[in-house]
NUFIVEX-655573 format. One record per atom (N, C-alpha, C): residue number from 1; residue in three letters; atom name; x, y, z. Coordinates in steps of 0.05 Angstrom, whole numbers, plus 5000, padded with zeros to 4 digits. Example, Ala and Ser with C-alpha at 12.3 -4.5 7.8 and 13.67 -1.06 7.14 Angstrom:
BEGIN
1|ALA|N|5264|4886|5156
1|ALA|CA|5246|4910|5156
1|ALA|C|5264|4934|5156
2|SER|N|5257|4955|5142
2|SER|CA|5273|4979|5143
2|SER|C|5258|5001|5157
//
This chain:
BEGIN
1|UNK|N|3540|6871|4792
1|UNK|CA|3565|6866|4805
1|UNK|C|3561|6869|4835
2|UNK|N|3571|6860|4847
2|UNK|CA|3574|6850|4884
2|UNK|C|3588|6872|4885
3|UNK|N|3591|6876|4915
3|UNK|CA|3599|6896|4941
3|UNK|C|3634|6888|4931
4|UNK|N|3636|6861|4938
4|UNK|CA|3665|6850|4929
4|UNK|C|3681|6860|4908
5|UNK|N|3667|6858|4877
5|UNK|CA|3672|6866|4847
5|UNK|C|3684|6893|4851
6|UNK|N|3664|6912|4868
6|UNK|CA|3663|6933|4858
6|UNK|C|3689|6951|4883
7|UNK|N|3695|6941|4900
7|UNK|CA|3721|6943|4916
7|UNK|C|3746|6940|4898
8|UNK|N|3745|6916|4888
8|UNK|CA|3769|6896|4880
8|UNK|C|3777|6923|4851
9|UNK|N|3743|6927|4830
9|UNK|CA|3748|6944|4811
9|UNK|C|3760|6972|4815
10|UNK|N|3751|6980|4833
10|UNK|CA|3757|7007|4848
10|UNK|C|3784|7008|4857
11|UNK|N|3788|6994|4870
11|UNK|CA|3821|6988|4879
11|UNK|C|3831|6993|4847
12|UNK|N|3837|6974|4839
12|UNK|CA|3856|6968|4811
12|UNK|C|3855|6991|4801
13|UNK|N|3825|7002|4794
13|UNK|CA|3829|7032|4774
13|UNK|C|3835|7057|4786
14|UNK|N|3835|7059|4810
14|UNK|CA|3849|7075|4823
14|UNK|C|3875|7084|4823
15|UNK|N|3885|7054|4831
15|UNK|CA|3911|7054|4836
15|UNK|C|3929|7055|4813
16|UNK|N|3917|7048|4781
16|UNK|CA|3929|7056|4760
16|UNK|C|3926|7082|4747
17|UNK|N|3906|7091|4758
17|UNK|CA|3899|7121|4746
17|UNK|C|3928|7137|4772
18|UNK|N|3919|7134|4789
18|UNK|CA|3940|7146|4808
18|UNK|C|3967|7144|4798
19|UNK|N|3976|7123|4794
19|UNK|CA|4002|7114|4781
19|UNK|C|4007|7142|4754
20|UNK|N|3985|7133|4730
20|UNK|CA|3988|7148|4707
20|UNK|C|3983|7181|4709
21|UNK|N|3974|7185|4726
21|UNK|CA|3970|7217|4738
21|UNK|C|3996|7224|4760
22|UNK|N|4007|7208|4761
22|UNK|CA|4024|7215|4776
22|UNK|C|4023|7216|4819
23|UNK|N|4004|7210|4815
23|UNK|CA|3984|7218|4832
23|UNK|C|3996|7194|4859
24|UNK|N|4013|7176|4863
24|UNK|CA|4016|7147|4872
24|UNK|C|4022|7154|4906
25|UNK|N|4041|7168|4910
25|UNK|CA|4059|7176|4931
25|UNK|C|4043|7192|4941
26|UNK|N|4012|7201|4937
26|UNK|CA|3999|7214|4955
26|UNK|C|3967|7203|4963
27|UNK|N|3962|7183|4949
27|UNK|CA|3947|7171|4954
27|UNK|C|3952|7148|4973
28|UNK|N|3923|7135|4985
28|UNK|CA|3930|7115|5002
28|UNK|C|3909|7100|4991
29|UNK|N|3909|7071|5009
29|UNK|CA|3883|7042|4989
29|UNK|C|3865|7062|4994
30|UNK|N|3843|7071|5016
30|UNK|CA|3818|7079|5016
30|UNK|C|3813|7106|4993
31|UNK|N|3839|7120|4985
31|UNK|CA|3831|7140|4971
31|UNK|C|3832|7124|4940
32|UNK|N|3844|7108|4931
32|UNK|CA|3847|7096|4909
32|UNK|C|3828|7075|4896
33|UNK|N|3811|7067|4930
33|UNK|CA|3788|7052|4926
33|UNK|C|3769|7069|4915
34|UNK|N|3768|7095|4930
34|UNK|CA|3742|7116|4925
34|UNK|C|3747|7131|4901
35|UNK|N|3770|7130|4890
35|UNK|CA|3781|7143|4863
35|UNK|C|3765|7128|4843
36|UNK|N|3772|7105|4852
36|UNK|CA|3765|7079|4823
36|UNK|C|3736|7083|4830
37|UNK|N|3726|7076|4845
37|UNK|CA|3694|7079|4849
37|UNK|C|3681|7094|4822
38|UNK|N|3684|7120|4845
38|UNK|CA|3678|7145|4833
38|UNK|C|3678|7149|4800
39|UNK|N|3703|7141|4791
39|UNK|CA|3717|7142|4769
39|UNK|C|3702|7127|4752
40|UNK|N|3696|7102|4758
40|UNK|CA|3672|7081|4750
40|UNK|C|3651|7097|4735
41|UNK|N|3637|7113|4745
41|UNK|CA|3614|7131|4749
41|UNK|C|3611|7147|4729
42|UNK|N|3637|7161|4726
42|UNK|CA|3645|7180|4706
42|UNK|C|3658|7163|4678
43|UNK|N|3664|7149|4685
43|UNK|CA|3681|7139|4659
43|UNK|C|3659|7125|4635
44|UNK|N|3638|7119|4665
44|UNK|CA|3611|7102|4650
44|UNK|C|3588|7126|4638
45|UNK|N|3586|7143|4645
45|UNK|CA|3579|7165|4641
45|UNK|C|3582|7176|4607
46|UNK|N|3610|7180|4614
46|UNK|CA|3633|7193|4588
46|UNK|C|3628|7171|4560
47|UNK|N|3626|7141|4567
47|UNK|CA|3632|7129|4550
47|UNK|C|3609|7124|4536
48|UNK|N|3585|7123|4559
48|UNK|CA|3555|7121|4543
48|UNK|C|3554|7146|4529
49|UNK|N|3555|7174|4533
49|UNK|CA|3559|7197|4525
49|UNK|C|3567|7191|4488
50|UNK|N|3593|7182|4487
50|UNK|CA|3606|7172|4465
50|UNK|C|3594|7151|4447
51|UNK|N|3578|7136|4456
51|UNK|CA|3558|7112|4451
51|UNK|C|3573|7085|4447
52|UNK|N|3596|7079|4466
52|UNK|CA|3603|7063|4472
52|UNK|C|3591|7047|4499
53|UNK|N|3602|7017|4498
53|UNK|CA|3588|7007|4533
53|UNK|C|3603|7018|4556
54|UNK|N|3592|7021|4577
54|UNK|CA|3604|7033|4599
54|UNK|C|3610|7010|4618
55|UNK|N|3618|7010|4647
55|UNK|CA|3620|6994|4659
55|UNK|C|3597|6962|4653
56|UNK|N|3600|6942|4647
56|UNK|CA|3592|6927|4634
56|UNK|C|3595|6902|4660
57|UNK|N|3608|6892|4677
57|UNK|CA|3621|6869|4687
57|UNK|C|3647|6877|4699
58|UNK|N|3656|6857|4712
58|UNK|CA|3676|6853|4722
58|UNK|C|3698|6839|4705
59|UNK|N|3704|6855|4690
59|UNK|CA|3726|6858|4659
59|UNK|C|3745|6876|4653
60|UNK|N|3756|6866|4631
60|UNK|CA|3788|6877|4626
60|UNK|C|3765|6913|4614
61|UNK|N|3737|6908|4600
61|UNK|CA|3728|6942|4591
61|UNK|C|3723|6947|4613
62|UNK|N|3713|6942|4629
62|UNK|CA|3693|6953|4658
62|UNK|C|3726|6972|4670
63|UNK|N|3746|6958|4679
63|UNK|CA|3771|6964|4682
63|UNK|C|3777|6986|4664
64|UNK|N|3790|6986|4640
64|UNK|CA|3790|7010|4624
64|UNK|C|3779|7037|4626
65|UNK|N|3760|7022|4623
65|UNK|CA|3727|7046|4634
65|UNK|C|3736|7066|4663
66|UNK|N|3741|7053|4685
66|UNK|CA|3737|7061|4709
66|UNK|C|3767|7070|4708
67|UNK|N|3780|7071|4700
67|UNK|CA|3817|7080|4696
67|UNK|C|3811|7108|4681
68|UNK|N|3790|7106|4659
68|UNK|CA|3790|7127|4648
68|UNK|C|3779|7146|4663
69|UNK|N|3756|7138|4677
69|UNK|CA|3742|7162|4687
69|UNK|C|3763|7170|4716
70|UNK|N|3775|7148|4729
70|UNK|CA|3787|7162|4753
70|UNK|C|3818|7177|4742
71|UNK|N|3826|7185|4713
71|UNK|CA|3838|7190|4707
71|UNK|C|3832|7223|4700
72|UNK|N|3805|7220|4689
72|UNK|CA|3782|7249|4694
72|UNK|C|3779|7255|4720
73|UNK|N|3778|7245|4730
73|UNK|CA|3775|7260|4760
73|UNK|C|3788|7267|4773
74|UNK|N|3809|7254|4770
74|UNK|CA|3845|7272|4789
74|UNK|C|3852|7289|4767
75|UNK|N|3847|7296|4747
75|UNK|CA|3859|7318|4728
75|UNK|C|3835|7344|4751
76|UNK|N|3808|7330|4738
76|UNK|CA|3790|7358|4748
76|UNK|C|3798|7371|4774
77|UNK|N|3798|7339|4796
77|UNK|CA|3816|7350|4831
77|UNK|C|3841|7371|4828
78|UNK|N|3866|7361|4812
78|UNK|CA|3883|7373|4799
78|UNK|C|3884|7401|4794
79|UNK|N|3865|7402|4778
79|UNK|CA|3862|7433|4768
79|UNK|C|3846|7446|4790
80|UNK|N|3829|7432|4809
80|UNK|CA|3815|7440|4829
80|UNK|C|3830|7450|4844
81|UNK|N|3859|7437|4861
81|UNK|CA|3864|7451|4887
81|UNK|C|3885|7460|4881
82|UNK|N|3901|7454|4858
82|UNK|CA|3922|7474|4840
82|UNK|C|3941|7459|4837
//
């Protein structure tokens, strides 16, 4: 995946994990970009873990994937700063 993909992916799973965490009204694009990123990372991580595919493409799983993990990661932040 391109520099492009992985913005566009990052954005989207950010900004829906944020949404579903509640998380919306305190985030901004650059933190929601670096959420989804990140989240990417972990979610691909978690899912190979499980022996499922992980980030795969620029897709409706790759998406899934990266929602899940930036959905793990604002819980961990979450419980992190209280």
């Amino acid at each position: 995946m391109g520099y492009l993909a992985w913005l566009i992916l990052g954005a989207l799973a950010g900004w829906l994990a944020s949404i579903i965490m509640g998380k919306d009204s305190h985030m901004g694009a650059i933190a929601n970009i670096a959420v989804g990123i990140v989240g990417a990372f972990i979610g691909g991580f978690v899912f190979k873990f499980i022996g499922a595919a992980g980030v795969t493409g620029f897709n409706i799983w790759s998406l899934i994937v990266s929602v899940v993990g930036a959905c793990i990661l604002l819980f961990i932040a979450n419980k992190i700063s209280g």
